[in-house]
FIMARDREN-715883 format. One record per residue: x, y, z of N, C-alpha, C in turn; residue number from 1. Coordinates in steps of 0.1 Angstrom, whole numbers. Example, Ala and Ser with C-alpha at 12.3 -4.5 7.8 and 13.67 -1.06 7.14 Angstrom:
+-------+-------+-------+-------+-------+-------+-------+-------+-------+-----+
:  n.xx :  n.yy :  n.zz : ca.xx : ca.yy : ca.zz :  c.xx :  c.yy :  c.zz :   n :
+-------+-------+-------+-------+-------+-------+-------+-------+-------+-----+
:   132 :   -57 :    78 :   123 :   -45 :    78 :   132 :   -33 :    78 :   1 :
:   128 :   -22 :    71 :   137 :   -11 :    71 :   129 :     0 :    79 :   2 :
+-------+-------+-------+-------+-------+-------+-------+-------+-------+-----+
END
This chain:
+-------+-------+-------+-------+-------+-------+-------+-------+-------+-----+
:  n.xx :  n.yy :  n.zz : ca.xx : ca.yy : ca.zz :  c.xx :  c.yy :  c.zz :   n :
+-------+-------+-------+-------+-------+-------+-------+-------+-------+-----+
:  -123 :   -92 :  -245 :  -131 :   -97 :  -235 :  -145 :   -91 :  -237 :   1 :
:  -157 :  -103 :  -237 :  -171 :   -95 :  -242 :  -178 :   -92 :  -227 :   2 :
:  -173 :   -97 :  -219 :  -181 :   -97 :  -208 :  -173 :   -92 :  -189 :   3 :
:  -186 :   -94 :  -182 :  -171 :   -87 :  -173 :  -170 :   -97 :  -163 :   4 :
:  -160 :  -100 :  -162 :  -152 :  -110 :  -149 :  -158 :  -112 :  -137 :   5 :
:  -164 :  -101 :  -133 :  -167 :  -100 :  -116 :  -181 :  -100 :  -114 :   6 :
:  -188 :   -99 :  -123 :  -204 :  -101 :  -126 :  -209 :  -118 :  -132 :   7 :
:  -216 :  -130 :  -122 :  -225 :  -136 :  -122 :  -234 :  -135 :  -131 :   8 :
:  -239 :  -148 :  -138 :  -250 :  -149 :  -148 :  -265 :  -142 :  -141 :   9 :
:  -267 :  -139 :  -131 :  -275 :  -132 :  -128 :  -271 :  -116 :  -128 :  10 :
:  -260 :  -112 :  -127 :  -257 :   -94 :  -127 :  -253 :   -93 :  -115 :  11 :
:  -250 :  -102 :  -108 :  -244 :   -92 :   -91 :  -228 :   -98 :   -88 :  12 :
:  -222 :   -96 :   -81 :  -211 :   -96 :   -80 :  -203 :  -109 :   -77 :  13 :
:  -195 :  -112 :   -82 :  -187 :  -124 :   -77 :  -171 :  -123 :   -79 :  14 :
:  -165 :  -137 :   -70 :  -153 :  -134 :   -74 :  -147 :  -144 :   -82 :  15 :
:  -136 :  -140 :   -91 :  -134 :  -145 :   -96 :  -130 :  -159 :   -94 :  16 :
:  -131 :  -169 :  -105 :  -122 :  -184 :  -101 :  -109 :  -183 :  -107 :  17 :
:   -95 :  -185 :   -98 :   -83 :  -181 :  -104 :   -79 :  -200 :  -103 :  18 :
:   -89 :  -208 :  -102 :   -82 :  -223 :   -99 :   -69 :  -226 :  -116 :  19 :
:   -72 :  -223 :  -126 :   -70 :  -225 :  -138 :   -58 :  -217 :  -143 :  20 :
:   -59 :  -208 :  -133 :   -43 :  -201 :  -137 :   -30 :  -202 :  -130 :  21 :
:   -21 :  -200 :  -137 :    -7 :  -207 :  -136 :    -1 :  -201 :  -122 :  22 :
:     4 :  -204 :  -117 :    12 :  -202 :  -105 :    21 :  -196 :  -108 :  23 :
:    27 :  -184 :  -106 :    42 :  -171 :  -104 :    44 :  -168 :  -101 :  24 :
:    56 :  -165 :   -97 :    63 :  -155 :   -93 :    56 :  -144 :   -93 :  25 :
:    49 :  -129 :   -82 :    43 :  -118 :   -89 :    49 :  -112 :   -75 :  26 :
:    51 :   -98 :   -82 :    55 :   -87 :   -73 :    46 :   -76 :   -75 :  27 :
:    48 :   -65 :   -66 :    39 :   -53 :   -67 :    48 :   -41 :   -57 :  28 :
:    48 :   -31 :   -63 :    58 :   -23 :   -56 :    47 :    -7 :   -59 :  29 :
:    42 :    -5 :   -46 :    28 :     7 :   -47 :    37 :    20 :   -35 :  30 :
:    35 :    32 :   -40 :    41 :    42 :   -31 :    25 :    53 :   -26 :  31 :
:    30 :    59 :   -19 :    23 :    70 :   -10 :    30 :    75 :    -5 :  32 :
:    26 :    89 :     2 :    28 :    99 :     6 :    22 :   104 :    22 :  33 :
:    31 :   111 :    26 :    26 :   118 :    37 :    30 :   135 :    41 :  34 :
:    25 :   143 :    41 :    31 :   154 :    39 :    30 :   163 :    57 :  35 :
:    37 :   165 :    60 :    37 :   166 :    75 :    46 :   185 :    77 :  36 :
:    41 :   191 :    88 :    45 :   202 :    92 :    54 :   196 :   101 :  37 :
:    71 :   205 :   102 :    77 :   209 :   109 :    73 :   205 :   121 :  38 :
:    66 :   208 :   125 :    67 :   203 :   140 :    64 :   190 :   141 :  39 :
:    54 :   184 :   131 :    51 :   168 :   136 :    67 :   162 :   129 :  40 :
:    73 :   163 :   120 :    84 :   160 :   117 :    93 :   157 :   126 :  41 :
:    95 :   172 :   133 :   102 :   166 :   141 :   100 :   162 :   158 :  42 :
:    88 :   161 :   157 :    85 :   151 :   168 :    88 :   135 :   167 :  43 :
:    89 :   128 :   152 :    90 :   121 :   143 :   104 :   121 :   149 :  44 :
:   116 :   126 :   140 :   122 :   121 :   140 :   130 :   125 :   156 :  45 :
:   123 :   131 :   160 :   130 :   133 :   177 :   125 :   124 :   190 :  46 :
:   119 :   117 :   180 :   111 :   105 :   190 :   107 :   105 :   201 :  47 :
:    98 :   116 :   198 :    88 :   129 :   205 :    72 :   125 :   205 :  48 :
:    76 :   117 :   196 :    54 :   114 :   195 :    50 :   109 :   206 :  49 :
:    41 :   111 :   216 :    36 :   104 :   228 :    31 :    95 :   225 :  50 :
:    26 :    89 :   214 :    23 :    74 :   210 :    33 :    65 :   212 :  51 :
:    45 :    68 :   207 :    59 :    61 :   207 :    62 :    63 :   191 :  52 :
:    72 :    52 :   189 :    80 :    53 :   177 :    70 :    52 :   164 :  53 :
:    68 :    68 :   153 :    58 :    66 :   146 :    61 :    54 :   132 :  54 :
:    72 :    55 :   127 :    74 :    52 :   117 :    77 :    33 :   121 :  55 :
:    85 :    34 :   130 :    82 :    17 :   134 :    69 :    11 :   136 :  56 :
:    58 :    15 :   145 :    43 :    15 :   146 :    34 :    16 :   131 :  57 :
:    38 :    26 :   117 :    32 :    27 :   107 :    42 :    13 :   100 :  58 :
:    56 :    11 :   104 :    57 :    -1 :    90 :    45 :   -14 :    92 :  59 :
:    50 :   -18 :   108 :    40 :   -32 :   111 :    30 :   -29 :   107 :  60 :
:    21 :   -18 :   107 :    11 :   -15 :   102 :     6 :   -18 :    88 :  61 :
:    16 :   -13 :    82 :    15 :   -16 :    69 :    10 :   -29 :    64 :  62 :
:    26 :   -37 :    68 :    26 :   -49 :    66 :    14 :   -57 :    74 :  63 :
:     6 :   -57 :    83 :    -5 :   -62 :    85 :   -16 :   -56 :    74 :  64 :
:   -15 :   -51 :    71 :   -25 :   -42 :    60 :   -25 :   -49 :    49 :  65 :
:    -9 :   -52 :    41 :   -13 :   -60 :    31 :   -16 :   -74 :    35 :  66 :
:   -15 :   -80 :    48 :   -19 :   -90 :    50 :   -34 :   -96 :    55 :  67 :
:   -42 :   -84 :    53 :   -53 :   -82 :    53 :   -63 :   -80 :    45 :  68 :
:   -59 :   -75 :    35 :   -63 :   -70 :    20 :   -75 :   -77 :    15 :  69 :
:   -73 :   -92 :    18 :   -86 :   -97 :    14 :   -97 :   -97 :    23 :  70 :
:   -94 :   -89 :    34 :  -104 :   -96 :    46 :  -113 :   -76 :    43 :  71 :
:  -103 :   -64 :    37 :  -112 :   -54 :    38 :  -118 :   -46 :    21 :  72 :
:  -111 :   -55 :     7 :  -116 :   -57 :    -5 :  -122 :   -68 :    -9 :  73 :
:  -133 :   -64 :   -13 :  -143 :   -75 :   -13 :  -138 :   -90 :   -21 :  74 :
:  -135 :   -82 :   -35 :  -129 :   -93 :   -43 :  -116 :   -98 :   -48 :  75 :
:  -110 :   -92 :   -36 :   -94 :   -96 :   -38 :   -93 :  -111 :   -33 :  76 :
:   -87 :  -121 :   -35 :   -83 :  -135 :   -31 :   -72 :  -134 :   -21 :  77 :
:   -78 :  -142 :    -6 :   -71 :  -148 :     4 :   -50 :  -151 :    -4 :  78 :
:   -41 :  -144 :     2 :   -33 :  -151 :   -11 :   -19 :  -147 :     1 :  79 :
:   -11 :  -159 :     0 :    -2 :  -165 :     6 :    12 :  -157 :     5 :  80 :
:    10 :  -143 :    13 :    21 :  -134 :    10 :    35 :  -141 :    16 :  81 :
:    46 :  -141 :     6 :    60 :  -144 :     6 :    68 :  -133 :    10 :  82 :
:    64 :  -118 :    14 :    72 :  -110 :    10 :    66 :  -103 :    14 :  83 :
:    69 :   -94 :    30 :    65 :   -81 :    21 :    75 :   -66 :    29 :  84 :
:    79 :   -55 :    26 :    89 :   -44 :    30 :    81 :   -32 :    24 :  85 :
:    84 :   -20 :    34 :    81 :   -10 :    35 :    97 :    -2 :    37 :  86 :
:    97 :     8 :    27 :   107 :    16 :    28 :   102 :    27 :    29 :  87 :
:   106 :    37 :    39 :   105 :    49 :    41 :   116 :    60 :    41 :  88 :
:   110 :    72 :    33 :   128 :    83 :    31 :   116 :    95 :    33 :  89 :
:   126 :   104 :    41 :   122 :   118 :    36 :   126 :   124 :    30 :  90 :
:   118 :   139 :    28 :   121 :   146 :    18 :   117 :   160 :    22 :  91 :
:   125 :   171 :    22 :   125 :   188 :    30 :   115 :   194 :    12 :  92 :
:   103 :   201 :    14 :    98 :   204 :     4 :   100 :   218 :     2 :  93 :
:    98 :   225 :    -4 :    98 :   240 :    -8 :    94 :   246 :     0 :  94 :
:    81 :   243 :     3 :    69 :   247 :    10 :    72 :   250 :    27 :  95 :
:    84 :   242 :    29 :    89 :   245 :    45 :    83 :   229 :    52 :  96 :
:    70 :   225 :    47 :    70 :   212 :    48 :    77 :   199 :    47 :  97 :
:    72 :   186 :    51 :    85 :   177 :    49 :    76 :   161 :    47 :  98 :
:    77 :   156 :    33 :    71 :   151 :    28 :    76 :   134 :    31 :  99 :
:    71 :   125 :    38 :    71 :   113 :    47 :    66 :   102 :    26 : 100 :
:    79 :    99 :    21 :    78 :    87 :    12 :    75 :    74 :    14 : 101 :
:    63 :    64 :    10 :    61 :    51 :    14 :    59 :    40 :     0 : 102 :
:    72 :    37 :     4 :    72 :    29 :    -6 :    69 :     8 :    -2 : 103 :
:    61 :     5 :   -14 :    58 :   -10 :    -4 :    57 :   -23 :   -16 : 104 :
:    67 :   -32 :   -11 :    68 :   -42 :   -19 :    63 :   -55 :   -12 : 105 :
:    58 :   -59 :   -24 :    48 :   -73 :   -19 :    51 :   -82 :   -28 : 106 :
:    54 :   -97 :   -21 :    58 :  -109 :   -30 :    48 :  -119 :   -32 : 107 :
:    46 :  -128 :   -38 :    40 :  -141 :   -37 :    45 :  -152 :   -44 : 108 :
:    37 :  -164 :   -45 :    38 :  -175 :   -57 :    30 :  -179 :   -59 : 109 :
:    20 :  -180 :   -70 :     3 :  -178 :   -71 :     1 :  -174 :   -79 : 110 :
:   -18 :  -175 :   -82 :   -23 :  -176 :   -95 :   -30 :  -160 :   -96 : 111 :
:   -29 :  -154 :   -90 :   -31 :  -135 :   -88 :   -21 :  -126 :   -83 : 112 :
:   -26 :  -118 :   -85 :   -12 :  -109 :   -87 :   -15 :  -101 :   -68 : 113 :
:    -6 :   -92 :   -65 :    -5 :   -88 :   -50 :    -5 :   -71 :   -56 : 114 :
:   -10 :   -65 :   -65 :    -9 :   -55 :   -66 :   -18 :   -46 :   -52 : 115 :
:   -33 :   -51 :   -50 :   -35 :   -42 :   -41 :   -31 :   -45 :   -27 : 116 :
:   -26 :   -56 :   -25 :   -14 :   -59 :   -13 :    -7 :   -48 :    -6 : 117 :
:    -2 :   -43 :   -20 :    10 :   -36 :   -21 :     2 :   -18 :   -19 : 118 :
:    -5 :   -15 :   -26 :   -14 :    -7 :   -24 :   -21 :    -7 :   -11 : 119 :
:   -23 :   -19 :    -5 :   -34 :   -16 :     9 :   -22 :   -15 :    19 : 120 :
:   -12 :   -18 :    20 :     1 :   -16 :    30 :     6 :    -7 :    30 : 121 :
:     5 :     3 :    14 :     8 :    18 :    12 :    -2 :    25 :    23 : 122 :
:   -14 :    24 :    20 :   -22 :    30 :    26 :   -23 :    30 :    38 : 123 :
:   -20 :    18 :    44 :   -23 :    14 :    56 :   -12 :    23 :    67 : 124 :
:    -2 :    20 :    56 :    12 :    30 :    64 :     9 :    45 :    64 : 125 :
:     5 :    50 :    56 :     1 :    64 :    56 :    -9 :    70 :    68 : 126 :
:   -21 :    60 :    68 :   -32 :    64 :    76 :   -27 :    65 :    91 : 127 :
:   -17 :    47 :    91 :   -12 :    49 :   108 :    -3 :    65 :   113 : 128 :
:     3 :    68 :   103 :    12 :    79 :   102 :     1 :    92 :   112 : 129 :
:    -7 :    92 :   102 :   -17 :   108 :   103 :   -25 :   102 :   118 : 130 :
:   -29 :    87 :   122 :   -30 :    85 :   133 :   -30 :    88 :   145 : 131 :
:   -10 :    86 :   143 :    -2 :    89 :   156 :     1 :   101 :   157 : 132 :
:    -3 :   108 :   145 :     4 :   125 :   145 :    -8 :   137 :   147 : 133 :
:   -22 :   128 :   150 :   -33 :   139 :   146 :   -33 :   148 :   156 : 134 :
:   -30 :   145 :   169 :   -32 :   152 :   176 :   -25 :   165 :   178 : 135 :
:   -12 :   165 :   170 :    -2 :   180 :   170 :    -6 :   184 :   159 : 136 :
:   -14 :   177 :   145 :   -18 :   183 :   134 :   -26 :   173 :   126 : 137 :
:   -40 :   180 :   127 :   -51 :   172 :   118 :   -49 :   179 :   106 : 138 :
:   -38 :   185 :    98 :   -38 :   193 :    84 :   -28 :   181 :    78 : 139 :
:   -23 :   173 :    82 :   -15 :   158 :    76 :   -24 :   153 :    64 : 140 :
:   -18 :   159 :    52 :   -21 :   156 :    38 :   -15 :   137 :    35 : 141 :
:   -25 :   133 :    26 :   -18 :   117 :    21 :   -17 :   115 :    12 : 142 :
:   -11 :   110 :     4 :   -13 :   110 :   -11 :    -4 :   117 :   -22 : 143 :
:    -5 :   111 :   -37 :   -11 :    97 :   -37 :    -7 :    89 :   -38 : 144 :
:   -14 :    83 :   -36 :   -12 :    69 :   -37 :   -11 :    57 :   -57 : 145 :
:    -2 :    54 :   -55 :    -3 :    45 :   -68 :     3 :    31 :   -66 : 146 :
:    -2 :    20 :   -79 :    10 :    15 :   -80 :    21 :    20 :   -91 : 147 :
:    36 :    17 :   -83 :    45 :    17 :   -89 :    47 :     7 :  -104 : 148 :
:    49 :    -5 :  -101 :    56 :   -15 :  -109 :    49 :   -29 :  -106 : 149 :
:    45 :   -37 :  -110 :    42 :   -55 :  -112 :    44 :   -63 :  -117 : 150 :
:    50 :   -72 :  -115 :    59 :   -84 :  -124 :    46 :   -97 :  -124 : 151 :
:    47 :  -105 :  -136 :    42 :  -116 :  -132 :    29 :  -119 :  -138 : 152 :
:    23 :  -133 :  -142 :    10 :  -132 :  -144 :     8 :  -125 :  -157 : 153 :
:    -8 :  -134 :  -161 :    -9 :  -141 :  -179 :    -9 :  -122 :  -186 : 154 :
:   -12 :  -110 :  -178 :   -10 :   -99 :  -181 :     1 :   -91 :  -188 : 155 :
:    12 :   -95 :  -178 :    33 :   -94 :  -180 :    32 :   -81 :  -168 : 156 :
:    43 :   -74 :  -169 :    48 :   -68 :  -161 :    44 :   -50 :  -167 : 157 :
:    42 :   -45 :  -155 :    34 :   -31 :  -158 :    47 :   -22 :  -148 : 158 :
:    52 :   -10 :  -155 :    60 :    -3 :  -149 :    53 :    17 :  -154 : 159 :
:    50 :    21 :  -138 :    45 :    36 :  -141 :    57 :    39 :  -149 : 160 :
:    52 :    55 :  -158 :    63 :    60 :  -164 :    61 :    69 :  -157 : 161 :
:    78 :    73 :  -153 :    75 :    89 :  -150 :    75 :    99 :  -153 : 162 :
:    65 :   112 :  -146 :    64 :   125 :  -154 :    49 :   125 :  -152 : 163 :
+-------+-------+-------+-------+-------+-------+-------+-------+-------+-----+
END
């Protein structure tokens, strides 16, 4: 590629035209983190937060997040989400801490891929999390954030390695 995709014959920014590319199947599977003290934990899972239920309140969250994606990255494409799930597991850390896993899968059928979909619903879950919890503890670490895995599209399929 000699030139760059997102830059106009004048130099400033545009978005891409995806009219010409093939329609797929694409997935995106993006994780984050939340690392929480003992006590917001278990206000968490004691369903103790005075906000109400944190982890039900952060999925919708999410999932409005990646349904949003194009409306808060500039050059991501409006794009017709089929799919989308947020899985969350804990984890008891060394540290005495207790580490809130978010994992988020995003579908479509379309000529671009949902990778930061999947990535803005990670995020979005994370931030509601530290949200509803700041007030017992503004030390609520996030991160990081990645994508996992993506299927689909004239690219192919991208899988992190771990380690």
């Amino acid at each position: 590629m000699d030139h760059l995709t997102h830059i106009n014959v004048q130099g400033r920014a545009k978005m891409v035209d995806v009219t010409e590319k093939t329609e797929t199947v694409r997935t995106a599977h993006a994780k984050s983190s939340v690392i929480l003290s003992k006590v917001v934990y278990e206000n968490i899972t004691g369903m103790k937060n005075k906000k109400g239920d944190v982890l039900a309140v952060a999925q919708v969250a999410g999932i409005m997040g990646a349904k949003k994606t194009a409306e808060l990255i500039p050059m991501c494409h409006l794009l017709p989400l089929t799919g989308v799930d947020i899985d969350l597991d804990w984890q008891k850390r060394e540290d005495g801490q207790f580490e809130l896993n978010i994992h988020t899968f995003v579908k479509t059928k379309g000529s671009t891929g949902v990778e930061m979909e999947a990535l803005c619903a990670a995020s979005i879950t994370a931030l509601t999390v530290y949200d509803m919890c700041k007030a017992v503890d503004k030390g609520i670490v996030i991160g990081p954030t990645y994508l996992v895995e993506k299927t689909g599209g004239k690219n192919g399929d991208f899988k992190r390695r771990e380690g």
